[in-house]
PyMOL Python script that loads the backbone (N, CA, C, O; Angstrom):
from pymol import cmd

cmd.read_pdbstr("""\
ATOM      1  N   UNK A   1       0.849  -1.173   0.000  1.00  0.00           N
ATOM      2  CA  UNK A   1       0.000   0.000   0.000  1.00  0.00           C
ATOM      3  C   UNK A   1       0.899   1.242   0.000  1.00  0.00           C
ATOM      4  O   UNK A   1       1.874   1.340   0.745  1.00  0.00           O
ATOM      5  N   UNK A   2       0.581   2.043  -0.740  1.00  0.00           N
ATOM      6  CA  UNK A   2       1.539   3.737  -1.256  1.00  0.00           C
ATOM      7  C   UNK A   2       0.756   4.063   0.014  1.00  0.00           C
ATOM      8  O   UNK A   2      -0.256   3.669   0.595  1.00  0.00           O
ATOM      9  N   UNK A   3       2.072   5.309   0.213  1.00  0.00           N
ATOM     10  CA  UNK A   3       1.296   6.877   1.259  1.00  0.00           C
ATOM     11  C   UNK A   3       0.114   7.108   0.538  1.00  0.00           C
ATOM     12  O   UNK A   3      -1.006   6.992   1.036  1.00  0.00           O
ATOM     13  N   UNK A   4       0.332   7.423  -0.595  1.00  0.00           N
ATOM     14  CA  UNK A   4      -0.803   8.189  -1.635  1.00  0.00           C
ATOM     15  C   UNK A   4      -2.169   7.431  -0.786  1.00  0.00           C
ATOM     16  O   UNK A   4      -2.879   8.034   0.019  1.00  0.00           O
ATOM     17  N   UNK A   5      -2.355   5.805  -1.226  1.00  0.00           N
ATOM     18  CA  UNK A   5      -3.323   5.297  -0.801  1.00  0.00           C
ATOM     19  C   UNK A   5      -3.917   4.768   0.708  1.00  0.00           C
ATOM     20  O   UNK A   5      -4.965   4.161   0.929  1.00  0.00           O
ATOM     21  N   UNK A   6      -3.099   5.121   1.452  1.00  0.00           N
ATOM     22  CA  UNK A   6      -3.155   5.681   2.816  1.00  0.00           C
ATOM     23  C   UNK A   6      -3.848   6.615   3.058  1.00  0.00           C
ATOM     24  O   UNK A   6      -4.870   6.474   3.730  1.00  0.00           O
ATOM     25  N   UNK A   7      -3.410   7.964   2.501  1.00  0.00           N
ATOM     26  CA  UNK A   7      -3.630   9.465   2.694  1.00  0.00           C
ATOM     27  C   UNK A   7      -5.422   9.030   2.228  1.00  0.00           C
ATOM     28  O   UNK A   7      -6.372   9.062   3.010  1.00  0.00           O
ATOM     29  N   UNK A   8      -5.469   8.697   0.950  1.00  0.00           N
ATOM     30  CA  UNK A   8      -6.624   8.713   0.567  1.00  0.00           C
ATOM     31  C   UNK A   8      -7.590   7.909   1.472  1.00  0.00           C
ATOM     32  O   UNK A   8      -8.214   8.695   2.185  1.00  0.00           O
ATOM     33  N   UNK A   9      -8.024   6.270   1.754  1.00  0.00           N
ATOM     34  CA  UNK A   9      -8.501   5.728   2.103  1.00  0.00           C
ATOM     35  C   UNK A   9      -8.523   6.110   3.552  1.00  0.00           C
ATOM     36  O   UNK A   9      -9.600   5.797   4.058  1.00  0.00           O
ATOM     37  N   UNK A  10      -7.368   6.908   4.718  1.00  0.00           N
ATOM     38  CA  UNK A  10      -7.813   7.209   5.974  1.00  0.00           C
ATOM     39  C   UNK A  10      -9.163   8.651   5.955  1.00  0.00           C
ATOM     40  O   UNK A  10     -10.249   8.789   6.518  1.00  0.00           O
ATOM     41  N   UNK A  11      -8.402   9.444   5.059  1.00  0.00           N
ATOM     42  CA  UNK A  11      -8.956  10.459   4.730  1.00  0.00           C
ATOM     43  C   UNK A  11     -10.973  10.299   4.494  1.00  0.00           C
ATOM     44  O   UNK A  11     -11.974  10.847   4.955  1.00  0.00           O
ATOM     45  N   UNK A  12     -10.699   9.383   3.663  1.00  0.00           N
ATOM     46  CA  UNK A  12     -12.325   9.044   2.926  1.00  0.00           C
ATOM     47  C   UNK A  12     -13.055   8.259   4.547  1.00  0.00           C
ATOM     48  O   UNK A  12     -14.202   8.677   4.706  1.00  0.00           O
ATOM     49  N   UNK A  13     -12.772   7.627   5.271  1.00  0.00           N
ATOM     50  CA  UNK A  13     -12.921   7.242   6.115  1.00  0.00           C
ATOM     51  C   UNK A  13     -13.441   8.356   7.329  1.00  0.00           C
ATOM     52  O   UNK A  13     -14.602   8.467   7.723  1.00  0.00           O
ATOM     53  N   UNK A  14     -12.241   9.153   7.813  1.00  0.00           N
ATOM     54  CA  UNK A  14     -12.319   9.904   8.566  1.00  0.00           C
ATOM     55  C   UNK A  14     -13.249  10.928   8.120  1.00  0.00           C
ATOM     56  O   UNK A  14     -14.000  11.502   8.908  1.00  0.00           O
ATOM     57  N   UNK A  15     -13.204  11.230   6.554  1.00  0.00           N
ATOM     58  CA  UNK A  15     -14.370  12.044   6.489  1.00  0.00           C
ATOM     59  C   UNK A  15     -16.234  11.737   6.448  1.00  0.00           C
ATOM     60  O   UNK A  15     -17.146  12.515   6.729  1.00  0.00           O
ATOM     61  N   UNK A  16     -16.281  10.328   5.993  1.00  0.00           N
ATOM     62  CA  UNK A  16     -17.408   9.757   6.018  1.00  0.00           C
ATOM     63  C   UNK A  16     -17.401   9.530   7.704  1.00  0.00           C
ATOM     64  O   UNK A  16     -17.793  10.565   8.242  1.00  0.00           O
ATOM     65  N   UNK A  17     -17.198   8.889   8.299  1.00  0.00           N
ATOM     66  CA  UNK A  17     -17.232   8.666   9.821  1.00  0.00           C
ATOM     67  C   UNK A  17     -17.394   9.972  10.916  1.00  0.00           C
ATOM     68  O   UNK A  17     -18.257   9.919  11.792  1.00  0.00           O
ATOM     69  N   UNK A  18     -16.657  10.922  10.808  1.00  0.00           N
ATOM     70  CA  UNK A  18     -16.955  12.340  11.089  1.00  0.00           C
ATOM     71  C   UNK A  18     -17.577  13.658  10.811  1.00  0.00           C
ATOM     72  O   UNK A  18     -17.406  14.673  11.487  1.00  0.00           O
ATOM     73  N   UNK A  19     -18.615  13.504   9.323  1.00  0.00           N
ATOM     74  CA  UNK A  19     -19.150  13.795   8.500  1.00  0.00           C
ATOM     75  C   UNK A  19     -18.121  15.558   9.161  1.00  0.00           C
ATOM     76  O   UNK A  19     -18.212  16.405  10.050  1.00  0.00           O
ATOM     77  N   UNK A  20     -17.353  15.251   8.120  1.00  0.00           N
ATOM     78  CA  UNK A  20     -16.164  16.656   7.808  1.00  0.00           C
ATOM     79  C   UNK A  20     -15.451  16.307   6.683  1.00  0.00           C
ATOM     80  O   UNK A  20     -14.867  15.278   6.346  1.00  0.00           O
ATOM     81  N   UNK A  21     -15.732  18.080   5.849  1.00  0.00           N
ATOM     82  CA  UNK A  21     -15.138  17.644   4.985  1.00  0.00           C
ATOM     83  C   UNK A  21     -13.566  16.712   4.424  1.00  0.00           C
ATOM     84  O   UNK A  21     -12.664  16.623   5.258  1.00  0.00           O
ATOM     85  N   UNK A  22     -13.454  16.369   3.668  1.00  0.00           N
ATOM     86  CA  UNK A  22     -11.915  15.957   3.625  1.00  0.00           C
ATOM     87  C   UNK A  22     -10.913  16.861   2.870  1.00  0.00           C
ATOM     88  O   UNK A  22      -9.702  16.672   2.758  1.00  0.00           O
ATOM     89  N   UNK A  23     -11.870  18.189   2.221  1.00  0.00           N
ATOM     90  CA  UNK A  23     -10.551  19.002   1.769  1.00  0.00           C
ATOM     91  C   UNK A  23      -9.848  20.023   3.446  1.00  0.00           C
ATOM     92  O   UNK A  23      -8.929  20.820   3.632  1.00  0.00           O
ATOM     93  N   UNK A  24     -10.689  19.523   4.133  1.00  0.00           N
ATOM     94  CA  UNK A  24     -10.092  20.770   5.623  1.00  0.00           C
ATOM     95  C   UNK A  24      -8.901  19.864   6.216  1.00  0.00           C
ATOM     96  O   UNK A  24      -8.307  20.252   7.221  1.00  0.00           O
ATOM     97  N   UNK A  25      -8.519  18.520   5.518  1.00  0.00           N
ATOM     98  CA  UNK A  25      -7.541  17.523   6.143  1.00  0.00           C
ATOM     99  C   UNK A  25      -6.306  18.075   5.906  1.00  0.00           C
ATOM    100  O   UNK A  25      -5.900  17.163   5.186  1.00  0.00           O
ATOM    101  N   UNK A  26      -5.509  18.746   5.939  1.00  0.00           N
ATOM    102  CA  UNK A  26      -4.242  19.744   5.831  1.00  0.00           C
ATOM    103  C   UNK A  26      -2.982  18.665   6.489  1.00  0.00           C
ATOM    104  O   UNK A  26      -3.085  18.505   7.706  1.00  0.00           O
ATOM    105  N   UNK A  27      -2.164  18.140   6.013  1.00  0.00           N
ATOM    106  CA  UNK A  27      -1.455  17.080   6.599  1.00  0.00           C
ATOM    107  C   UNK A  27      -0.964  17.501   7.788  1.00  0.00           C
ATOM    108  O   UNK A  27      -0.765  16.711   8.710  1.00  0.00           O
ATOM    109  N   UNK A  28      -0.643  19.210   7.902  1.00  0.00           N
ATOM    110  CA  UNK A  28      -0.438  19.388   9.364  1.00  0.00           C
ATOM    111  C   UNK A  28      -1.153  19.829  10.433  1.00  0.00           C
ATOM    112  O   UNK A  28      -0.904  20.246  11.564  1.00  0.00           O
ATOM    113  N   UNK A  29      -2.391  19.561   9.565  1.00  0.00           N
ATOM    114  CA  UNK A  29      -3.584  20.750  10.565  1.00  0.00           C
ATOM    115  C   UNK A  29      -3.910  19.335  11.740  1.00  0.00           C
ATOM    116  O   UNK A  29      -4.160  18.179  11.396  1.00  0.00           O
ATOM    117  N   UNK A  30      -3.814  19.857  13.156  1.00  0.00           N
ATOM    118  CA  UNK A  30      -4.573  18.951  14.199  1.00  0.00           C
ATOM    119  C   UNK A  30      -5.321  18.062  14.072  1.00  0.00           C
ATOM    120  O   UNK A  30      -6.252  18.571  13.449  1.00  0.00           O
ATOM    121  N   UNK A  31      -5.546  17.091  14.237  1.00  0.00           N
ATOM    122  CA  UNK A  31      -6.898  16.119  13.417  1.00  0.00           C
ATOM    123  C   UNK A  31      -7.982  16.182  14.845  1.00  0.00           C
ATOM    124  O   UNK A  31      -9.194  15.967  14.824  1.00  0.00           O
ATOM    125  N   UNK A  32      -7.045  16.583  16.182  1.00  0.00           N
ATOM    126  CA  UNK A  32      -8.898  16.630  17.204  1.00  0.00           C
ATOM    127  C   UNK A  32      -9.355  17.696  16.808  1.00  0.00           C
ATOM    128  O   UNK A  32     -10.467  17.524  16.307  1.00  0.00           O
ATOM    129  N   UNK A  33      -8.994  18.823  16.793  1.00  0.00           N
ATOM    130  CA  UNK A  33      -9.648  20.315  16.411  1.00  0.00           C
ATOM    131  C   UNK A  33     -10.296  19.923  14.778  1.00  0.00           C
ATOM    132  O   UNK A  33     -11.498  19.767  14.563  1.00  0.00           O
ATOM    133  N   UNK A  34      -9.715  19.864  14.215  1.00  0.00           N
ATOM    134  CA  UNK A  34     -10.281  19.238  12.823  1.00  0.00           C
ATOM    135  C   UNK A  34     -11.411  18.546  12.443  1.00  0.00           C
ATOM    136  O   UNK A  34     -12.162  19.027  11.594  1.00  0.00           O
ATOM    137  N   UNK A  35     -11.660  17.333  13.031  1.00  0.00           N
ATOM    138  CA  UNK A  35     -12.410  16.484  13.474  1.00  0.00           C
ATOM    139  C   UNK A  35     -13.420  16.835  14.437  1.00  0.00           C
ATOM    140  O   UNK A  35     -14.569  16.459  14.206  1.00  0.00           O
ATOM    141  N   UNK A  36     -13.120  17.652  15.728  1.00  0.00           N
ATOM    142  CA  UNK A  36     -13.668  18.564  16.581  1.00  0.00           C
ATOM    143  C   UNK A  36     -14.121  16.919  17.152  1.00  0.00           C
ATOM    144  O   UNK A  36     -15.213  16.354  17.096  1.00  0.00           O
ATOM    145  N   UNK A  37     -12.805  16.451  17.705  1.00  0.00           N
ATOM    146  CA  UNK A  37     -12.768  14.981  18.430  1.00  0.00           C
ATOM    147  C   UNK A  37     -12.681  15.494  20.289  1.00  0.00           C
ATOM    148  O   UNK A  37     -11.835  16.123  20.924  1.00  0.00           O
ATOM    149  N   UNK A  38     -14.034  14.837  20.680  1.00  0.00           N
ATOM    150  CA  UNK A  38     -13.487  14.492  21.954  1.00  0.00           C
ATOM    151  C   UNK A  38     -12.912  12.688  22.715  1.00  0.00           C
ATOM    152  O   UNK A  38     -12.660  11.632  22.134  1.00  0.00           O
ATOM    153  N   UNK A  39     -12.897  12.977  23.876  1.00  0.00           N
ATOM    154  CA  UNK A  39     -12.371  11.538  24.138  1.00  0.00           C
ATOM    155  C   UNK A  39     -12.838  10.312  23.542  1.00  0.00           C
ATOM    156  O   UNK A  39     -12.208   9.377  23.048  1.00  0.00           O
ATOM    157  N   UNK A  40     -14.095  10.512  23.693  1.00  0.00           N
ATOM    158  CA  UNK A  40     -15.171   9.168  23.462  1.00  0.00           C
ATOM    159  C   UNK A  40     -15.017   9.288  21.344  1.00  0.00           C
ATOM    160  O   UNK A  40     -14.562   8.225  20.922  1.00  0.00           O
ATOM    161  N   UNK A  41     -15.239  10.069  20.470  1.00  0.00           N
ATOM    162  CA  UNK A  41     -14.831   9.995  19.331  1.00  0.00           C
ATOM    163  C   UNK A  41     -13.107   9.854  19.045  1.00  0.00           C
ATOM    164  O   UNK A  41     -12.795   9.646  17.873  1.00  0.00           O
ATOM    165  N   UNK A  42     -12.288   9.931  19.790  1.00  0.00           N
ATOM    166  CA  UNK A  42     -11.225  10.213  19.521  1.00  0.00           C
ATOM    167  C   UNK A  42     -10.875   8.386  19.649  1.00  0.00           C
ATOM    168  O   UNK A  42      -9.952   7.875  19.016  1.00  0.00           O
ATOM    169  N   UNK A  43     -11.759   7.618  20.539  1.00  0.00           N
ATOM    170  CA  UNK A  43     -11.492   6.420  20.534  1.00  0.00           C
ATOM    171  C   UNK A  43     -12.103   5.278  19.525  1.00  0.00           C
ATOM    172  O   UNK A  43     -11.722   4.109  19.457  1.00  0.00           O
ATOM    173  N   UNK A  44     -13.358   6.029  18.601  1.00  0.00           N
ATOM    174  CA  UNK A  44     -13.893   5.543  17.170  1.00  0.00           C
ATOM    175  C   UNK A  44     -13.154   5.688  16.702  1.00  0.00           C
ATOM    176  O   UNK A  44     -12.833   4.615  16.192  1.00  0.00           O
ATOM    177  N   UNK A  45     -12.068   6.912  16.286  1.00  0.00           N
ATOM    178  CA  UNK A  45     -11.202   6.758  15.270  1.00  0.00           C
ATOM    179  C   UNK A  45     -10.225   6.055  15.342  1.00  0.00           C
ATOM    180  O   UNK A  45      -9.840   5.634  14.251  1.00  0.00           O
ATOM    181  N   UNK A  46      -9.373   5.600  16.636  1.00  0.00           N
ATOM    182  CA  UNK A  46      -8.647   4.664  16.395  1.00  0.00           C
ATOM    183  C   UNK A  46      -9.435   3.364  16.245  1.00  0.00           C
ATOM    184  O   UNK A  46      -8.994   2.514  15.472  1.00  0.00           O
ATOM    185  N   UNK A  47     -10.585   3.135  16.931  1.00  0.00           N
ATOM    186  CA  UNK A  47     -11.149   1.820  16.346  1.00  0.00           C
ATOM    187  C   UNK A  47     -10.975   1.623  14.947  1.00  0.00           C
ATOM    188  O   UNK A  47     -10.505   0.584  14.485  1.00  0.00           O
ATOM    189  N   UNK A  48     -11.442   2.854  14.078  1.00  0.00           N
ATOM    190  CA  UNK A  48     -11.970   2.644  13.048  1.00  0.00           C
ATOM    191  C   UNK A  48     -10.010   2.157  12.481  1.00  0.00           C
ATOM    192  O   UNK A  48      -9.781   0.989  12.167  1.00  0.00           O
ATOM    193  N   UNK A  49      -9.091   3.007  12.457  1.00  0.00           N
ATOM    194  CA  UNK A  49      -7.747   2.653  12.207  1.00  0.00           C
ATOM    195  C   UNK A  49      -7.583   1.463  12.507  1.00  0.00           C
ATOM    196  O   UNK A  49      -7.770   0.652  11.599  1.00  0.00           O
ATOM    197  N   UNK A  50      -7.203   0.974  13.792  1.00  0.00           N
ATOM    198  CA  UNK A  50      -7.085  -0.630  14.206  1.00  0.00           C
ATOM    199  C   UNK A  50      -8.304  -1.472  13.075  1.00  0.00           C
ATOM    200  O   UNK A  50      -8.005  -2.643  12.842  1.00  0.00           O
ATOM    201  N   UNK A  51      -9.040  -1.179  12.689  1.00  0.00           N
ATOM    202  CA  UNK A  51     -10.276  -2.512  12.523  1.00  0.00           C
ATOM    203  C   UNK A  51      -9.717  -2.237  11.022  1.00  0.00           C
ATOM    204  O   UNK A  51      -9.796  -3.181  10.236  1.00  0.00           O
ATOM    205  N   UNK A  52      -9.333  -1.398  10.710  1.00  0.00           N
ATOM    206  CA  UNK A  52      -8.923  -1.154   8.391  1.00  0.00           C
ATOM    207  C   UNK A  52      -7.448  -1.807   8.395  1.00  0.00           C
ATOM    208  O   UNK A  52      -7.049  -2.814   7.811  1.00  0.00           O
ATOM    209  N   UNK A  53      -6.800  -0.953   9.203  1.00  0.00           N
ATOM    210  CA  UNK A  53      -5.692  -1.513   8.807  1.00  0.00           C
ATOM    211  C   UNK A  53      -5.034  -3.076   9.781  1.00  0.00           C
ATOM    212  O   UNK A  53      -3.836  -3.357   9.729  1.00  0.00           O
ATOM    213  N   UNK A  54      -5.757  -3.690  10.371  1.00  0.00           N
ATOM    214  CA  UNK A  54      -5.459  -4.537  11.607  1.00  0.00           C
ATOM    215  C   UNK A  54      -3.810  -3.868  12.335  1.00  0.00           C
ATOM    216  O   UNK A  54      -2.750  -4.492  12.303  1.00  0.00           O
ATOM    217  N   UNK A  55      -3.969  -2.764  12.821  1.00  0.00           N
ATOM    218  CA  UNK A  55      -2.738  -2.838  13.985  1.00  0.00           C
ATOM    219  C   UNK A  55      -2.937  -2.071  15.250  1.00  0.00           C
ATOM    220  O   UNK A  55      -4.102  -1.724  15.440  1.00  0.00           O
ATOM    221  N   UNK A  56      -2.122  -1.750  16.100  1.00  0.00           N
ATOM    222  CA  UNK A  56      -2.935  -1.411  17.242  1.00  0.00           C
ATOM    223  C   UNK A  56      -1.624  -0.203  17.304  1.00  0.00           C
ATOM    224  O   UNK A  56      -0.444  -0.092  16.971  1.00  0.00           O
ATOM    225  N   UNK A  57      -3.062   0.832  18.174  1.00  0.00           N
ATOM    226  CA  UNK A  57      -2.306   2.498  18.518  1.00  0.00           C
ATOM    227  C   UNK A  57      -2.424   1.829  20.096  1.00  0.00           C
ATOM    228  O   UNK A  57      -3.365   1.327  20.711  1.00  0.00           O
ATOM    229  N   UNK A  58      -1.420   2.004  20.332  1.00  0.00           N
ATOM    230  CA  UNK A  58      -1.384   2.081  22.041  1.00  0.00           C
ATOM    231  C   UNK A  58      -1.676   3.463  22.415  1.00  0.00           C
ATOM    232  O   UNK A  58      -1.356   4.342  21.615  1.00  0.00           O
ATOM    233  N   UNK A  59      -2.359   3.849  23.759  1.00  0.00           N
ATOM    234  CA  UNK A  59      -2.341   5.142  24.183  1.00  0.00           C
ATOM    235  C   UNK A  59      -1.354   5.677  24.004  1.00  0.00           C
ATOM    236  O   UNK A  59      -1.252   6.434  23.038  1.00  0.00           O
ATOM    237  N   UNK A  60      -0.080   5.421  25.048  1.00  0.00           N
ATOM    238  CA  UNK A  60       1.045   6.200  24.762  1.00  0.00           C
ATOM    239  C   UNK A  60       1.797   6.733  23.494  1.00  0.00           C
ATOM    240  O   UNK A  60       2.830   7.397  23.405  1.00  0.00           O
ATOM    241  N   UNK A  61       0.857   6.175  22.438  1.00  0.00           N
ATOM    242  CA  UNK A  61       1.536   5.960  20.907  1.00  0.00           C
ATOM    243  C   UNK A  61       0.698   6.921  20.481  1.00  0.00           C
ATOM    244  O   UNK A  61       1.115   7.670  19.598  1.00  0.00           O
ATOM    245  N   UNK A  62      -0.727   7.121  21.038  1.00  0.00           N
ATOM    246  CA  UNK A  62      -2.031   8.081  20.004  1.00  0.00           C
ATOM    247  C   UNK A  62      -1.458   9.655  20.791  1.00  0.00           C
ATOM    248  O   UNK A  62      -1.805  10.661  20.171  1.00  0.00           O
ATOM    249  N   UNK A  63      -0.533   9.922  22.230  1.00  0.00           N
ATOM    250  CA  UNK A  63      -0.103  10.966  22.535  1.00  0.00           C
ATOM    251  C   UNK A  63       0.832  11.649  21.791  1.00  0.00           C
ATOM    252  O   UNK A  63       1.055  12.858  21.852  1.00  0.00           O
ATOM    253  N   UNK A  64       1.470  10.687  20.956  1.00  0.00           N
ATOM    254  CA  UNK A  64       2.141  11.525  19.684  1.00  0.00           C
ATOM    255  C   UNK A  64       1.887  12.244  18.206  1.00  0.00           C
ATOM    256  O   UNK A  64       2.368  13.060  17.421  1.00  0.00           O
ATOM    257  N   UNK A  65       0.433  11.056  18.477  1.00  0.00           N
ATOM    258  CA  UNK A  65      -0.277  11.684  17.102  1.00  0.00           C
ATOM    259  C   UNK A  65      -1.108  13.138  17.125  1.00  0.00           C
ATOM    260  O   UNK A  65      -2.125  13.274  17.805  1.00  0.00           O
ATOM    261  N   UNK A  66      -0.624  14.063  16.407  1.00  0.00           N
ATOM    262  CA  UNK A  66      -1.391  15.393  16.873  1.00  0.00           C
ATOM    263  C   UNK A  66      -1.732  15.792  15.318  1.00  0.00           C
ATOM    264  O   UNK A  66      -2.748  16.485  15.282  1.00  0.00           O
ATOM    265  N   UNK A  67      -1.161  15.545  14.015  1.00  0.00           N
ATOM    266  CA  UNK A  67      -1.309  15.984  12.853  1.00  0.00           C
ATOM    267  C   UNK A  67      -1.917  14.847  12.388  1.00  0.00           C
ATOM    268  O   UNK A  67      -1.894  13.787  13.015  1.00  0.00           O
ATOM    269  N   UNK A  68      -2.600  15.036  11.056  1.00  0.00           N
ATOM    270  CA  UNK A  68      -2.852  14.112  10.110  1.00  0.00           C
ATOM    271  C   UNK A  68      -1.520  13.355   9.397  1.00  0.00           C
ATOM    272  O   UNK A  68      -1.638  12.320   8.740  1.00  0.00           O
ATOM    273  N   UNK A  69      -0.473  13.912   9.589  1.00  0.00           N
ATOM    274  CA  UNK A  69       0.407  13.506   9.094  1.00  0.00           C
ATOM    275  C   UNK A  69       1.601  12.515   9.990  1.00  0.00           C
ATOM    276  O   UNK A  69       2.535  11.870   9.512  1.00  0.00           O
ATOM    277  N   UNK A  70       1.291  12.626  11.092  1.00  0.00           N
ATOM    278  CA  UNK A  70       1.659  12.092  12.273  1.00  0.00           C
ATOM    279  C   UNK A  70       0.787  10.528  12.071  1.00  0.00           C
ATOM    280  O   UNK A  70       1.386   9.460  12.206  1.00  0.00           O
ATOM    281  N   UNK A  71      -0.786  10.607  11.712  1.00  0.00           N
ATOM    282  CA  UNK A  71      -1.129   9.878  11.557  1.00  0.00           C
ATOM    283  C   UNK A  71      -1.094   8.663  10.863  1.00  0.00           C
ATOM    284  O   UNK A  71      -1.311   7.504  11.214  1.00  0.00           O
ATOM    285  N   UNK A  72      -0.681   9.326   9.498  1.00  0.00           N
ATOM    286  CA  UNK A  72      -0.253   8.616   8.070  1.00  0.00           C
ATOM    287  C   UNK A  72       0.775   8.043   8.360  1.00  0.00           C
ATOM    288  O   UNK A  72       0.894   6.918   7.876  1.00  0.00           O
ATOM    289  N   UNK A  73       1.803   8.513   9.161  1.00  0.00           N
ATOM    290  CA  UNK A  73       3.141   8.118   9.211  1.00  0.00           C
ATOM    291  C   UNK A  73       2.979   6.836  10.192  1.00  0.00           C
ATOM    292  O   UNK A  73       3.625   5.788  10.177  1.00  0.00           O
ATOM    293  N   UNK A  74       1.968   7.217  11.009  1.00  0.00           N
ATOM    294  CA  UNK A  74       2.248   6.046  11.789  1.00  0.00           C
ATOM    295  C   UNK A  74       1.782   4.443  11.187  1.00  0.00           C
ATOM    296  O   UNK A  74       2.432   3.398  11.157  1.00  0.00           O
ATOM    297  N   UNK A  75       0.137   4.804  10.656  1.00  0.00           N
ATOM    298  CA  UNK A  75      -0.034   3.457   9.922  1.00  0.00           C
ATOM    299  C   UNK A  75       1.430   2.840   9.123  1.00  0.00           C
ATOM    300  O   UNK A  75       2.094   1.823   9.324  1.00  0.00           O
ATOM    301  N   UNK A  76       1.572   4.026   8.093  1.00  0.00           N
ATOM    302  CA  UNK A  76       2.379   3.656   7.581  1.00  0.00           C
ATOM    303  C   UNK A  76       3.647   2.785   7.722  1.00  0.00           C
ATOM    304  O   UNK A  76       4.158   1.871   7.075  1.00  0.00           O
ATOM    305  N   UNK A  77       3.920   3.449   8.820  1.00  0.00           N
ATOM    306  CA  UNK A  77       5.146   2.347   9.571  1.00  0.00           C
ATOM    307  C   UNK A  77       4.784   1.207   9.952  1.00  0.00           C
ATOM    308  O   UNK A  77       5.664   0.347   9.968  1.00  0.00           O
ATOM    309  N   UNK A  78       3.448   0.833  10.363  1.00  0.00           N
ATOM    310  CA  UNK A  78       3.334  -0.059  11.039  1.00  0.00           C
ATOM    311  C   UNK A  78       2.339  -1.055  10.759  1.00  0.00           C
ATOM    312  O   UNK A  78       1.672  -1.860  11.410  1.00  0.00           O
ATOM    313  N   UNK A  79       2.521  -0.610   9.184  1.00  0.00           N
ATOM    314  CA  UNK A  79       1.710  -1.534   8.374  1.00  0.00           C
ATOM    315  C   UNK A  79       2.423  -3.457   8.594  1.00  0.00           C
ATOM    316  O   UNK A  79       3.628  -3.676   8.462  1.00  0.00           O
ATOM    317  N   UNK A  80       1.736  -4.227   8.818  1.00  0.00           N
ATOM    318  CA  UNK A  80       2.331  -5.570   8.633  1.00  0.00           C
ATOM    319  C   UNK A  80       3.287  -5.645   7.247  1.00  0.00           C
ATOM    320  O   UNK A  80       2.820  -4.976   6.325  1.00  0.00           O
ATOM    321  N   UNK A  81       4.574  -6.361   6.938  1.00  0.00           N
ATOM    322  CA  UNK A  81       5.183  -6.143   5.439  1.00  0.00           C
ATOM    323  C   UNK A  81       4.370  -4.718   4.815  1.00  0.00           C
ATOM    324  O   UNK A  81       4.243  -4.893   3.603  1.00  0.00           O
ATOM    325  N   UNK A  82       3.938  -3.733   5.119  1.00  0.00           N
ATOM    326  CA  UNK A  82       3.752  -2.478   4.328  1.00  0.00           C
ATOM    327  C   UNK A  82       3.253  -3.144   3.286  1.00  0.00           C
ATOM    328  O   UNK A  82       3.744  -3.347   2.176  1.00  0.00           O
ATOM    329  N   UNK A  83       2.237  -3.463   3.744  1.00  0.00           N
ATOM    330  CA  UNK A  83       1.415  -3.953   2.689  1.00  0.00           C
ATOM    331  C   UNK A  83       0.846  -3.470   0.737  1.00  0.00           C
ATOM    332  O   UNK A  83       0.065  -4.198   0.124  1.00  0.00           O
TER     333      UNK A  83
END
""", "prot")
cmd.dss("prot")
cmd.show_as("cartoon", "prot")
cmd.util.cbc("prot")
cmd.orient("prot")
């Protein structure tokens, strides 16, 4: 799987699931303010991450994620063989 199709498929996701648009997804713009995520949504979206891509955000791991791009990077890394 490319970044490209990462970027896209979290994106289409996060925007259908959060009904927000997906052009306001700015790779560095905040994704809770963005999203306008509190705790209890902030834990759908990693569901929704863990259940697409099968891998797991540990808490201490989602305290680093603050950008959309933080985000990407992380699936990305931690894709099984980068699928």
């Amino acid at each position: 799987m490319t970044r490209n199709e990462i970027i896209e498929k979290v994106n289409s996701l996060l925007s259908e699931e959060f009904e927000v648009d997906s052009t306001l997804f700015n790779p560095d713009a905040n994704i809770r303010e963005t999203l306008s995520l509190d705790s209890l949504s902030l834990v759908d979206l990693v569901a929704i991450i863990q259940q697409t891509y099968k891998i797991k955000i540990p808490v201490a791991e989602l305290k680093n994620i603050h950008t959309f791009t933080d985000l990407y990077d992380y699936i990305e890394s931690h894709l099984p063989n980068n699928e």
